[in-house]
C-alpha positions in Angstrom: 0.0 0.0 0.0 1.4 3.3 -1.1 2.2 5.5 1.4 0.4 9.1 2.6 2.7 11.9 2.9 2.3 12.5 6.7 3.0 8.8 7.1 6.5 9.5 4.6 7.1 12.7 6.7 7.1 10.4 9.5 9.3 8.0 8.5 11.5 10.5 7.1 12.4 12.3 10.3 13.3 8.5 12.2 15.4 7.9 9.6 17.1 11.2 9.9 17.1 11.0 13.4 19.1 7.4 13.6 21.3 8.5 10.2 22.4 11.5 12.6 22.7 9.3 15.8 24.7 6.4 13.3 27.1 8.7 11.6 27.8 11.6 14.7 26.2 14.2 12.6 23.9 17.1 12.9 20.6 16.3 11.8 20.6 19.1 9.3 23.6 17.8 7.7 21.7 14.4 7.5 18.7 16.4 6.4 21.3 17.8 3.5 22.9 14.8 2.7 19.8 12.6 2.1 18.4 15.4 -0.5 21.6 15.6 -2.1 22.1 12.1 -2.5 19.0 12.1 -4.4 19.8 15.0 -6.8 22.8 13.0 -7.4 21.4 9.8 -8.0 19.1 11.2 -10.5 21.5 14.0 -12.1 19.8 16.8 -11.3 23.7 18.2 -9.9 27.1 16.6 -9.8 28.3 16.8 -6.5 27.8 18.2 -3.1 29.4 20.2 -0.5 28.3 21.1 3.1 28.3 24.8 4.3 26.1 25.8 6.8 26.7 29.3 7.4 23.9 32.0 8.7 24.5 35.5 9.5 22.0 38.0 11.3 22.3 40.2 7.9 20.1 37.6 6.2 22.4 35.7 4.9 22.4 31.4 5.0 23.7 28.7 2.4 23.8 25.4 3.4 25.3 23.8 0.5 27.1 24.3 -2.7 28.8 22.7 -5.7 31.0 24.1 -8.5 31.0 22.3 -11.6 33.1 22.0 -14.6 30.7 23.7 -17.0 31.3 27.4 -15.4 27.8 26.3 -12.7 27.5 26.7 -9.4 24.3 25.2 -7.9 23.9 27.2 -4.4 21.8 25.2 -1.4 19.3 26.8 1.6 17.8 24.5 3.9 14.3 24.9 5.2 14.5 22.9 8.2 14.0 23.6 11.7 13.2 19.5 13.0 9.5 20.4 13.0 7.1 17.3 14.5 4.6 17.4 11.7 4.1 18.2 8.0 3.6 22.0 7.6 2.7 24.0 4.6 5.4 25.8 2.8 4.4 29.4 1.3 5.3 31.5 -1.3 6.3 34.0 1.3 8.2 31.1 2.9 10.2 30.3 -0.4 11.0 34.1 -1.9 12.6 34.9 2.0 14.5 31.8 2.0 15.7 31.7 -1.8 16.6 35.8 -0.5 19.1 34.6 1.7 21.0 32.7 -0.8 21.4 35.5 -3.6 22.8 37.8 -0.5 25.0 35.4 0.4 26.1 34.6 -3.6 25.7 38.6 -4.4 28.1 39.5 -1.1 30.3 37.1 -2.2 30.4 38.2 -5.6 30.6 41.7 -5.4 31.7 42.8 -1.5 34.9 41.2 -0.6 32.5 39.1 2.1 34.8 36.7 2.3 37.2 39.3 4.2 34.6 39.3 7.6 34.6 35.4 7.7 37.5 33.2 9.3 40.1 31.0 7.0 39.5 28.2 8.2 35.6 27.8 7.7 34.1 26.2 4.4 32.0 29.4 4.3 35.2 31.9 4.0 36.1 29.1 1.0 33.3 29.1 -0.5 32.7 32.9 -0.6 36.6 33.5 -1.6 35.7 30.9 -4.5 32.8 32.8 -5.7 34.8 36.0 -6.0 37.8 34.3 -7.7 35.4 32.8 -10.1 33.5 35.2 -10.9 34.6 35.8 -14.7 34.3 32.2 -14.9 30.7 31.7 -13.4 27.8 31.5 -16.2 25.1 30.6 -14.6 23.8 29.9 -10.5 21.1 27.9 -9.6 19.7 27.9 -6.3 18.1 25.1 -4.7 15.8 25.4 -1.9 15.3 21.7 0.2 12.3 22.1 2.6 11.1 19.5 5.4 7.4 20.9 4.5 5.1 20.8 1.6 5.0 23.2 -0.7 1.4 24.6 -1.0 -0.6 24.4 -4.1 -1.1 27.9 -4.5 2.8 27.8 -5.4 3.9 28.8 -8.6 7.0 27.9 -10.4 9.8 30.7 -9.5 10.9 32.4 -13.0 14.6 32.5 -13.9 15.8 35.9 -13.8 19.6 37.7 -13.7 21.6 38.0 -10.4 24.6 40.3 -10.1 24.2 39.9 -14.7 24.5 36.4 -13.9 22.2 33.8 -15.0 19.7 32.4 -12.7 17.1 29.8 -11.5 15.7 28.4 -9.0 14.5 25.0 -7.7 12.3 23.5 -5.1 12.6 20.2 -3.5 9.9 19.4 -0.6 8.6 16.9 0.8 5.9 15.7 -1.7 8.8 16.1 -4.5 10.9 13.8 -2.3 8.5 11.4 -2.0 7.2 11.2 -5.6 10.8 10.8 -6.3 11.3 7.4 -4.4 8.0 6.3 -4.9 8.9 6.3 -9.0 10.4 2.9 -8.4 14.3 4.1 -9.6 13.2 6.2 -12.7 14.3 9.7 -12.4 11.7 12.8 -12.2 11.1 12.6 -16.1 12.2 15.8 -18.0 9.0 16.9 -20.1 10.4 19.4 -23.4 7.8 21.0 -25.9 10.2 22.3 -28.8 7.3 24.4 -30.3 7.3 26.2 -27.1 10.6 26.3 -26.7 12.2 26.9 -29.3 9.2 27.7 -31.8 9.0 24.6 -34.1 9.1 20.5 -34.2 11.8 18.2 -35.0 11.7 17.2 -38.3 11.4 13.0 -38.1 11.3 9.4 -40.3 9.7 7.2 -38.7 11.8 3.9 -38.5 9.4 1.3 -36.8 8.3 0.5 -40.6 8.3 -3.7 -39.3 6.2 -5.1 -36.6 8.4 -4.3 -33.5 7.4 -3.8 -30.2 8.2 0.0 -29.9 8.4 3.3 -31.7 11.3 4.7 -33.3 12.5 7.9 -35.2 15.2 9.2 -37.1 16.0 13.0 -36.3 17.2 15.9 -37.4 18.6 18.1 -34.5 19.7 21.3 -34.7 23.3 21.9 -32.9 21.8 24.8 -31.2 19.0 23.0 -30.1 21.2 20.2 -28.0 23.8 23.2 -27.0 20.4 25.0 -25.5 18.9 22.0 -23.7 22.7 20.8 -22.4 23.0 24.5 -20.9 19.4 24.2 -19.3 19.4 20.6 -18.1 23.3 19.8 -17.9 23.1 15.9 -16.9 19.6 15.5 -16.3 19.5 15.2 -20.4 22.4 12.2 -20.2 21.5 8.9 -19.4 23.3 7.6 -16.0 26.3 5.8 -17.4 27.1 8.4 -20.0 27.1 10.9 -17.1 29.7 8.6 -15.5 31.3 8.5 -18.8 31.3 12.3 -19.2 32.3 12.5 -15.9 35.6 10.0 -16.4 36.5 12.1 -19.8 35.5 15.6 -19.1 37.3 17.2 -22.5 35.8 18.7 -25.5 36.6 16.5 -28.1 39.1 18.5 -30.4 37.9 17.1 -33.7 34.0 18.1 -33.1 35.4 21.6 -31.9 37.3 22.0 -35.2 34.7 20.8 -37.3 32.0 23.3 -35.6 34.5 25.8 -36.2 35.9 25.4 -39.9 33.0 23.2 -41.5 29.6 23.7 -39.5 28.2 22.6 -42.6 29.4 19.3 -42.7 28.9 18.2 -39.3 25.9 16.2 -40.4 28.2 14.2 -42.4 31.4 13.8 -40.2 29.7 13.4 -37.0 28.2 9.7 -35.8 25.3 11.5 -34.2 23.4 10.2 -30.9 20.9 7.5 -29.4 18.2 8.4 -27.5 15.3 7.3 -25.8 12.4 8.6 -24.2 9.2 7.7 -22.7 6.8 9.5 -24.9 6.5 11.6 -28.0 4.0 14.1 -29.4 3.8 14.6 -33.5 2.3 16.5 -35.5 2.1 16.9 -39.5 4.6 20.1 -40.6 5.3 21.9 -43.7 8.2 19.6 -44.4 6.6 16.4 -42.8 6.5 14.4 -40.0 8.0 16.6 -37.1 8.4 15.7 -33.0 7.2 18.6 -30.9 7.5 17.2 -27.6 9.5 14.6 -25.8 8.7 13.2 -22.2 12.1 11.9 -20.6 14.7 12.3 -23.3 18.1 10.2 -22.4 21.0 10.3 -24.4 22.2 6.7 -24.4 25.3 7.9 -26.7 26.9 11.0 -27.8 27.0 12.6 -24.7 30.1 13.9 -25.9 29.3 15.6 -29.2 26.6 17.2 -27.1 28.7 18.6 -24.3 31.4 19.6 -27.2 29.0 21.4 -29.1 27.5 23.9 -25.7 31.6 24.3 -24.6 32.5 25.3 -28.2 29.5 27.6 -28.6 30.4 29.0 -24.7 33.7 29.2 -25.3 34.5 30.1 -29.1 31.8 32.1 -29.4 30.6 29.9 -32.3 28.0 30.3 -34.2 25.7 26.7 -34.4 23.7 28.0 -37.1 24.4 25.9 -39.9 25.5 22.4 -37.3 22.6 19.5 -37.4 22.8 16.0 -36.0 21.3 12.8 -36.3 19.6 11.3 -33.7 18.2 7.7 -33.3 15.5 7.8 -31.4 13.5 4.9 -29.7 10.4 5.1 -27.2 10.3 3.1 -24.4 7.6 2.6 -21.8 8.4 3.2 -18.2 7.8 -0.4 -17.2 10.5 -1.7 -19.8 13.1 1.4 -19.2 15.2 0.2 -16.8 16.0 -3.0 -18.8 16.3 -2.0 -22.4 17.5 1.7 -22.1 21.0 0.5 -20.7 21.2 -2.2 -23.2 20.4 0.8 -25.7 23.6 2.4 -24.2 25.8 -1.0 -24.0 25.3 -1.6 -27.4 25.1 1.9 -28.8 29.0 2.4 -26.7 30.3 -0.9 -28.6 32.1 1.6 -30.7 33.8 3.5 -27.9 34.0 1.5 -25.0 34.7 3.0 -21.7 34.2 0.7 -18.7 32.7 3.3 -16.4 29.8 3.8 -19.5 29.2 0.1 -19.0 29.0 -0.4 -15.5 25.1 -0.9 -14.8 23.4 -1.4 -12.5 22.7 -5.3 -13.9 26.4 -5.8 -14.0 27.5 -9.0 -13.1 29.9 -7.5 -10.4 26.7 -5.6 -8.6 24.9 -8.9 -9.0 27.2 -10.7 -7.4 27.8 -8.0 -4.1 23.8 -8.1 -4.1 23.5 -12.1 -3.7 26.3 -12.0 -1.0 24.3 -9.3 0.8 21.0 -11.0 0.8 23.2 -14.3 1.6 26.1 -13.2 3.7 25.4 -12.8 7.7 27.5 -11.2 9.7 28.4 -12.1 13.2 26.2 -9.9 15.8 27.9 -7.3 17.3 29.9 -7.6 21.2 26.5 -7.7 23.2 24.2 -8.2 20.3 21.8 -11.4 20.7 21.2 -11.9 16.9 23.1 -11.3 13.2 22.2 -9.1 10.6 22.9 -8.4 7.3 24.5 -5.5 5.0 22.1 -4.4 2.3 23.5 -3.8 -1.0 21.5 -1.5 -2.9 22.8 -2.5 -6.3 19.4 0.0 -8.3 18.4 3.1 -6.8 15.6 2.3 -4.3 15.6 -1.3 -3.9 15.9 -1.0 0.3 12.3 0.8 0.1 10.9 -0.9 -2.7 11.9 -4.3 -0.5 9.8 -2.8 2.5 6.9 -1.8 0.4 4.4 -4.4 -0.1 5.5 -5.7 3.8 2.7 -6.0 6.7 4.0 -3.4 9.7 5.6 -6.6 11.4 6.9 -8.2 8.7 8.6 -4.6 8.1 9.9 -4.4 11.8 11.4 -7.8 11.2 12.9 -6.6 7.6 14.9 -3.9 9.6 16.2 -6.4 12.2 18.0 -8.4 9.8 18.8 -5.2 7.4 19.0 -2.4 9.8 19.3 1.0 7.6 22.6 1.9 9.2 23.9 -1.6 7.5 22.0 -0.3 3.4 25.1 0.5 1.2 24.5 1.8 -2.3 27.2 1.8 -5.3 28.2 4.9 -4.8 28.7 4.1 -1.1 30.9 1.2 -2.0 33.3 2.9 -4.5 33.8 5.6 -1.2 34.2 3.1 0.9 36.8 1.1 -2.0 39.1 3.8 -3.6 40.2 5.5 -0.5 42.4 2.1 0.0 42.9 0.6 -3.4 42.8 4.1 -5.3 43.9 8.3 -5.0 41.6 9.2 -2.1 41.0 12.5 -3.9 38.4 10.9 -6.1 36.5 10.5 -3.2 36.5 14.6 -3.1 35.5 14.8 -6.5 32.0 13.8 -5.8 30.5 11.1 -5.6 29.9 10.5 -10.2 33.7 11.2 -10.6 34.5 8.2 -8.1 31.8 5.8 -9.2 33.5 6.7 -12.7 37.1 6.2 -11.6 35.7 3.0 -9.2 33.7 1.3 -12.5 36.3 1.5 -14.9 39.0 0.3 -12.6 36.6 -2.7 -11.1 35.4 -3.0 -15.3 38.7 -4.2 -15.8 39.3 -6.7 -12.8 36.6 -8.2 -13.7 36.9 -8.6 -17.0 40.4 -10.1 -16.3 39.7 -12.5 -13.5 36.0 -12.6 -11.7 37.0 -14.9 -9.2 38.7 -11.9 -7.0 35.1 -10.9 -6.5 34.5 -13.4 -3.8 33.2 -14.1 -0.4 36.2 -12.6 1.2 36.3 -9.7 -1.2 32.6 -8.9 0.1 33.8 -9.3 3.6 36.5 -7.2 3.2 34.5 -4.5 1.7 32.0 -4.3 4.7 34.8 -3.8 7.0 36.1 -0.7 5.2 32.2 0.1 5.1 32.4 -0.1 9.1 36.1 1.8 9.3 34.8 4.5 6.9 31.6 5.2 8.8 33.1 4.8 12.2 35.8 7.2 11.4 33.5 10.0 9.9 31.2 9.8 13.0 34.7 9.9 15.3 35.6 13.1 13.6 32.4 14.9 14.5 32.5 14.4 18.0 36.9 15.3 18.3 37.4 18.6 20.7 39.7 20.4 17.2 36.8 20.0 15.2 35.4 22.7 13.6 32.3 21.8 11.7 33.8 21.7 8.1 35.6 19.1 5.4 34.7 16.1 7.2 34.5 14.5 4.0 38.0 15.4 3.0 39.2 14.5 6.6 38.0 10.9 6.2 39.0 10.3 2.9 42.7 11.2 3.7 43.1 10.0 6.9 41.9 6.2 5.8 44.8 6.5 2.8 47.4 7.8 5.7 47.1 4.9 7.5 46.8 3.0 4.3 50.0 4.7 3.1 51.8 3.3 6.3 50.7 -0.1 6.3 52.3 -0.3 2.7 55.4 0.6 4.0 55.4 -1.6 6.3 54.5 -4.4 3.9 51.2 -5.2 5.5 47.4 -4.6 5.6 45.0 -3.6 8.0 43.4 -6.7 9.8 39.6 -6.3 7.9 38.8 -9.9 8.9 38.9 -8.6 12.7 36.8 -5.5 11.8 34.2 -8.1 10.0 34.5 -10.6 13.2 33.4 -7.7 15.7 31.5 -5.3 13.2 33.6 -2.4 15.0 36.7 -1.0 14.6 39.3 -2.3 17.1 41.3 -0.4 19.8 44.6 -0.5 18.4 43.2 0.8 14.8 40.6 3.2 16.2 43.7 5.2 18.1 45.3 5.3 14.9 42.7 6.9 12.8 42.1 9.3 15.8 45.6 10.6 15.5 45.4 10.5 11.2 42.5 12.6 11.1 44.3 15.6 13.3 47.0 15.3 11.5 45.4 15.7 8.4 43.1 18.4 9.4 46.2 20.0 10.9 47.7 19.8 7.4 44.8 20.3 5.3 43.7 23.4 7.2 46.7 25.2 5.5 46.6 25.3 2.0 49.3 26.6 -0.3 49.2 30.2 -0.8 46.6 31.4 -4.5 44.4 28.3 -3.0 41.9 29.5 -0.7 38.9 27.1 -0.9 40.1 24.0 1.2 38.0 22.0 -0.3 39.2 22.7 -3.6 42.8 21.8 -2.2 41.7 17.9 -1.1 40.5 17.7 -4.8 44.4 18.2 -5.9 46.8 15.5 -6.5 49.5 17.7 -4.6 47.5 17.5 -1.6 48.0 13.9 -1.2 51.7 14.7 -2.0 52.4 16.7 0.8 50.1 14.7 3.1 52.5 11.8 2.2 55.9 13.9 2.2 54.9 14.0 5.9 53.9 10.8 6.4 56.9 10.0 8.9 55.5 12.7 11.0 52.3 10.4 11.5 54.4 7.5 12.1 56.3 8.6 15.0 53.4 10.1 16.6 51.7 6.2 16.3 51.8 3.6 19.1 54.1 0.7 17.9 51.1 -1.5 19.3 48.7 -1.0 16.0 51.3 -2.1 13.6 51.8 -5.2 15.5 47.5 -5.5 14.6 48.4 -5.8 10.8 48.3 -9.1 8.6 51.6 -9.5 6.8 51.0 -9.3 2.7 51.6 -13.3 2.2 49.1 -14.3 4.7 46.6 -12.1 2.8 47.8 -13.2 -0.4 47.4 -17.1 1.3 43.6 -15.9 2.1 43.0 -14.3 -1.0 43.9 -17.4 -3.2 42.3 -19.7 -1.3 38.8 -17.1 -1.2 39.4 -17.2 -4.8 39.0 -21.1 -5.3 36.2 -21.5 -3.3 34.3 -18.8 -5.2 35.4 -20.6 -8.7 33.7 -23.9 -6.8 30.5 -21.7 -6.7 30.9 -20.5 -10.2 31.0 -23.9 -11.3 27.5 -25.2 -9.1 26.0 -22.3 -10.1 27.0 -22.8 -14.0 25.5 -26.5 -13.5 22.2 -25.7 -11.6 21.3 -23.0 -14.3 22.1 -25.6 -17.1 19.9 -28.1 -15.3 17.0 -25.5 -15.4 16.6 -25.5 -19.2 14.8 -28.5 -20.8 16.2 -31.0 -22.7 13.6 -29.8 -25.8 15.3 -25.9 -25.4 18.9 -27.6 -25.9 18.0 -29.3 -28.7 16.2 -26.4 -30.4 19.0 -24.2 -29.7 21.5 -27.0 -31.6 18.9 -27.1 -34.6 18.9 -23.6 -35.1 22.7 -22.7 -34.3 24.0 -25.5 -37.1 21.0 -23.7 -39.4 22.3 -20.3 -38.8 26.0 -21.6 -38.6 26.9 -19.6 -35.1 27.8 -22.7 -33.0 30.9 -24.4 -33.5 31.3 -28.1 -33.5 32.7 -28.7 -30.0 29.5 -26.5 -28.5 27.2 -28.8 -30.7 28.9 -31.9 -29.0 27.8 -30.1 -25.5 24.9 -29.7 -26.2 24.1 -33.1 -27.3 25.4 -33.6 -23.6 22.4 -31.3 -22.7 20.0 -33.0 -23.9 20.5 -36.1 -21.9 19.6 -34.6 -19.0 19.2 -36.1 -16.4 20.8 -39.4 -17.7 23.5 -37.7 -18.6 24.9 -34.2 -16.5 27.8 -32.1 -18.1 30.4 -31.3 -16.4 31.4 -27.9 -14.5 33.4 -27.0 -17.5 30.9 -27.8 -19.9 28.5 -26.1 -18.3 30.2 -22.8 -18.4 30.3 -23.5 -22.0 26.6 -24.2 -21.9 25.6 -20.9 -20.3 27.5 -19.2 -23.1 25.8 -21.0 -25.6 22.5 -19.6 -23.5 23.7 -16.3 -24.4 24.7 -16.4 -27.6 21.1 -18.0 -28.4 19.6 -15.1 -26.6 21.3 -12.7 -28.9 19.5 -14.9 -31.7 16.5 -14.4 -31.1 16.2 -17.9 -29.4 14.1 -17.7 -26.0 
């Protein structure tokens, strides 16, 4: 049963009250953090920083995040831990989205940054606004409310602050809601080109055959995609081309030269894009067929050409008059979208492939971490009665969506064996991942530029041997789950702690003592953080005295830097941290390096995780061979020696196959078999 708002509000401020409790923070920065995480998730912004700053002078941000296309996206909370679900007013939302442009107009234009103290994010974020200013395009201000906006609320117009282009953007309660209700599909974009831009797409239908969906070839106009790009940024990309933007990042020099020598023939040089979207609207033009409206438009491919084409027309100055480009278009319902659109953009990446555009959610790696997370218990914590389990949120929503259709006491129970401190998305695990096995500052990057640098690194492990993904692997990543969590909550409560780059702190204290178990040939005993689901003594001193010593260094940026923040994104932060790494040492009790596993008894647990899990792979390769009639194998051999795309030694197998259950293949011949499953699939063959 779906739920009421009040009864959403409700649960919303528990879990906000044990997320604040769990990770030692405020609970407006766990009010922040949950919001942000879903603008994230759903590409409404790219990152996220905290600032909480108010001033008497009407004044408050609570939030901000510079990206790379000359945006800043500015935050104001509207949260004051209220016990029910209050209306939020127009008057509420114009005083509240005030506060934000004086903050972002001081900044800009008055030297604020002179009244505040260094060491605060808010003296970095205002210095960043004034030293960007040439630089800054466009700002949009977001305002996140605990209440409900009221009906009587219109939409806030964009308009110019300080000559700089604005808008404006409200998240409530009911917006919240509606987006996690929407079962993982993003808040669909909605674009009428007539209005817009004052006339359809011109379009060919291509669904001429008896398919299952629509489909359209297109004729866009460069300075169509440069308009909508500049409006939507990477709400208009698909997810994994956002993470493949995000691992690229550069204008590709080829489209800027052809924009800028031979506009004329981009049509013809360029490989154009694939899209999807939910729904289109036609209608009969002067020239044809033409589009006029799109509900959710994705770009599955080409993400690229479109970001080129807005950077060269920001930054050149260029003209996109006379640029066009094809588009393949294909309509997909809502039901079927999370399925076929990243199989649209799998296929349609063949050409370019890029292991962080791959990694989807149906990935076999996520697969795998979800099964050992449904499967997996781990041991009760020291005066705990019972075990739990980590949940592994492997597609956006799936801890809620797992709750929904439960009685009250069958929910009560669901939380006792996944308690929400113990959910973990994707995004989680890469944090919790590259600060050991990677440069922790893609962990400062935001949380799409690590998932980017963590899929195309873990895309390639895979690919190369599966097996590392095991049991112990899962294990191990739980305890850096538990060491990454514990640590952030330890910072908030230190006496030298100031309320700012807690993030950053984490991120480099974890790689410090990292950096000095590799030294010392050795690792950090995860097996006795998985046993006890805690951090032990000996390592939890250590991490104490790594975070000082990195706030100590971090608080001091080179001189021309002044956001700190910035600094942690640097690779020469990391470099000094490290140049002073023997500082950290002697300051350490010789005790916690007598806690660490030598490398060759890791190495001994490692290889012997990693046979165990290529025992599973082989009983798991055998029960889904036994699942498929005898009559299937057979069909499958009639057809693949008909169509000529199974070789002689798979035809042998199969013959194998069909003898079940007189005859059972072996392990090895089953792996063969679910191949040949797959390569059938592709044909058609179901």
């Amino acid at each position: 049963m779906e739920q009421t708002t009040p009864e959403f509000f409700h649960d919303f401020r528990q879990d906000l009250m044990a997320g604040a409790e769990a990770h030692g923070a405020f609970q407006l920065t766990e009010f922040m953090e949950a919001f942000s995480t879903e603008l994230i998730e759903t590409g409404f912004i790219e990152g996220f920083e905290l600032c909480h700053y108010r001033a008497q002078r009407g004044m408050r941000v609570d939030g901000y995040w510079f990206n790379d296309e000359g945006a800043l996206d500015l935050f104001v909370a509207d949260f004051e831990i209220r016990e029910e679900l209050q209306s939020l007013t127009q008057t509420d939302v114009n005083a509240a989205f005030k506060r934000v442009e004086n903050f972002f107009e001081a900044s800009l234009s008055k030297r604020f940054f002179d009244d505040l103290d260094e060491t605060t994010p808010e003296y970095g974020l205002s210095r960043q606004i004034s030293d960007r200013k040439a630089l800054i395009r466009k700002v949009n201000f977001f305002l996140v409310s605990e209440r409900a906006l009221s009906d009587r609320m219109q939409s806030i117009e964009g308009r110019q602050v300080c000559d700089i282009e604005a808008t404006y953007h409200i998240w409530d309660v009911l917006r919240l809601q509606r987006q996690r209700s929407s079962r993982g599909h993003k808040e669909a974009l909605d674009i009428d080109f007539k209005q817009e831009f004052g006339s359809g797409l011109n379009s060919l239908p291509a669904h001429l055959g008896s398919g299952t969906y629509q489909s359209y070839l297109v004729v866009m106009p460069g300075e169509v995609l440069a308009t909508l790009y500049g409006k939507h940024g990477a709400r208009l990309l698909e997810q994994n081309v956002r993470s493949f933007l995000q691992a690229r990042g550069k204008v590709n020099k080829g489209i800027r030269t052809t924009i800028l020598n031979e506009p004329g023939m981009f049509f013809a040089y360029n490989n154009g894009i694939t899209a999807a979207a939910q729904e289109v609207e036609l209608e009969q033009g002067q020239e044809g067929l033409e589009i006029v409206r799109i509900k959710d438009l994705q770009i599955v491919n080409g993400g690229q050409t479109i970001a080129s084409l807005f950077h060269t027309k920001r930054r050149d100055k260029a003209a996109l008059d006379g640029v066009f480009v094809q588009m393949k278009l294909s309509v997909i319902s809502p039901e079927d979208n999370e399925i076929v659109v990243p199989r649209v953009s799998e296929y349609a990446n063949t050409q370019n492939r890029v292991n962080a555009a791959d990694f989807f959610s149906n990935h076999p790696f996520h697969v795998r971490m979800e099964e050992f997370s449904r499967r997996i218990w781990a041991p009760a914590q020291i005066g705990a009665q019972r075990e739990t389990k980590w949940f592994y949120e492997r597609a956006r929503g799936q801890y809620a969506d797992a709750q929904s259709k439960l009685t009250p006491g069958e929910q009560k129970r669901f939380k006792a064996e996944y308690p929400k401190p113990q959910m973990f998305t994707k995004t989680d695990m890469a944090k919790f991942e590259n600060v050991w096995d990677d440069h922790p500052k893609w962990v400062n990057l935001g949380a799409q530029k690590n998932f980017a640098r963590y899929a195309a690194r873990i895309g390639k492990a895979w690919t190369k041997n599966q097996d590392d993904f095991n049991e112990l692997y899962f294990r191990h990543a739980i305890a850096r789950a538990i060491i990454f969590r514990w640590t952030e909550k330890m910072i908030s409560g230190e006496p030298w702690y100031n309320g700012g780059y807690r993030a950053n702190i984490v991120a480099y204290a974890i790689a410090a003592i990292n950096e000095l178990c590799k030294r010392a040939d050795k690792v950090v005993d995860f097996q006795r953080c998985w046993n006890t689901q805690e951090v032990y003594e000996e390592l939890a001193d250590a991490l104490r005295k790594a975070a000082k010593f990195v706030n100590d260094d971090i608080s001091q940026p080179p001189q021309g830097i002044s956001n700190i923040s910035e600094w942690c994104k640097k690779d020469s932060c990391w470099d000094r941290i490290q140049g002073k790494i023997d500082q950290l040492e002697s300051d350490m009790s010789l005790i916690v390096f007598k806690t660490l596993v030598g490398l060759d008894e890791q190495r001994t647990e490692q290889k012997q995780a990693k046979k165990t899990q290529q025992i599973d792979d082989g009983i798991d390769a055998q029960r889904r061979v036994l699942e498929v009639p005898p009559q299937k194998w057979s069909k499958i051999r009639q057809i693949g020696i008909k169509k000529r795309f199974l070789t002689e030694k798979e035809v042998r197998i199969i013959r194998v196959a069909e003898q079940i259950p007189q005859k059972i293949p072996s392990e090895k011949q089953s792996d063969i078999l679910v191949e040949i499953l797959k390569k059938a699939n592709s044909e058609g063959i179901h």
